[in-house]
N, C-alpha and C positions, 0 to 999 in steps of 0.2 A: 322723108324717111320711109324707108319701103323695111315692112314687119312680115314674118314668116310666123306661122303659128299651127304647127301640126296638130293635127286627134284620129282619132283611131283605133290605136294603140287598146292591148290588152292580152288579155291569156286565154289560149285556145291550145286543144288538143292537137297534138299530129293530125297530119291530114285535113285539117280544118282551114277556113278563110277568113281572111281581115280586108279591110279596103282602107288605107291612110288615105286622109286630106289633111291638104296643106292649104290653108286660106290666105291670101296675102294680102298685105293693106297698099292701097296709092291703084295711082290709074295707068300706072307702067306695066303691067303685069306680063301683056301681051309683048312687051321688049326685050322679057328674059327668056333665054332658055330657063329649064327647070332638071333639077335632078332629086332624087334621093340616095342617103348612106347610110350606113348602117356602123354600130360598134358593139360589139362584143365584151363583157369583161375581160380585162387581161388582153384585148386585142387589138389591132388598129383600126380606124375606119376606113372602110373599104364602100368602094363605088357599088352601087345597085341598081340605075337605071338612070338614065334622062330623056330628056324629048325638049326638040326646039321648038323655035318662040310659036310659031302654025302649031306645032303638030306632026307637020311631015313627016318626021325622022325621029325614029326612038332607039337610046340603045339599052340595052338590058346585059348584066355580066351574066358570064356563063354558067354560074352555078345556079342561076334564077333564073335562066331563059325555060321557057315553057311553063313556066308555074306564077312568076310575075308579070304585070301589065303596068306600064306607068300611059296616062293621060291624062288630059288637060281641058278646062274649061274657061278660055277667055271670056266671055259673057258674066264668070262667077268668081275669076282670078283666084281658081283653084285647080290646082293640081292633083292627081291619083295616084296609089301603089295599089292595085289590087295584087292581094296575095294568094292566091291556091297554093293545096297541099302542102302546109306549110309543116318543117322537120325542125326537129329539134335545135338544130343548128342553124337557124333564121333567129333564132332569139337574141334580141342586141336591141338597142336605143338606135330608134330611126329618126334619120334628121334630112329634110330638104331644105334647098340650098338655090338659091341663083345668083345665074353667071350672064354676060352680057350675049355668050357663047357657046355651045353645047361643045366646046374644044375637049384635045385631048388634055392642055393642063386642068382644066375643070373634072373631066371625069376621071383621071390616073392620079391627079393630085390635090386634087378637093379643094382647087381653085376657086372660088365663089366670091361672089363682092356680097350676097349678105346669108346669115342662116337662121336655122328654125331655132325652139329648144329641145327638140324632140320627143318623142314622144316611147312609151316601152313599149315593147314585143316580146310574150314567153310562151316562148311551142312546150309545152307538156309530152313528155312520153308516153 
């Protein structure tokens, strides 16, 4: 049984930084791609970053590129979201996820064979 268990999470000013970890349990860790999402009250969850099973390849959605970083630590089977300049509108329950895949059903459709509980994010004005 492979466990997802974000922290992080908390309330910080505009402009300000968070760094989510995702811990996972089991010795697979290194077989998943990873990603993180995000949900908003009243809204859907929507993709925010992933990176395969290395490393190699990260994608980040477009309204986060330059100001989010997602990476990875196989040695510690944890995952990253560092967040810069973070807006008002970043505020949502963040939840990481793995997929056996960094596919596009995984990141347009939050395809994942397991998830976190997530954890909160509130950007203050």
């Amino acid at each position: 049984q492979v466990q997802l268990v974000e922290s992080g999470g908390g309330l910080v000013q505009a402009g300000g930084s968070l760094r989510l970890s995702c811990a996972v349990s089991g010795r697979t860790f290194s077989t998943y791609a990873m990603g993180w999402f995000r949900q908003a009250p009243g809204k859907e969850r929507e993709f925010v970053a992933a990176i395969t099973q290395s490393g190699a390849i990260t994608y980040i959605e477009d309204s986060v590129k330059g100001r989010f970083t997602i990476s990875r630590d196989n040695a510690k089977n944890t995952v990253y979201l560092q967040m810069n300049s973070l807006k008002p509108e970043d505020t949502a329950v963040y939840y990481c996820a793995a997929a056996h895949a960094a596919s596009e059903s995984f990141r347009v459709n939050g395809e994942a064979d397991y998830w976190g509980q997530g954890t909160q994010v509130t950007v203050s004005s």
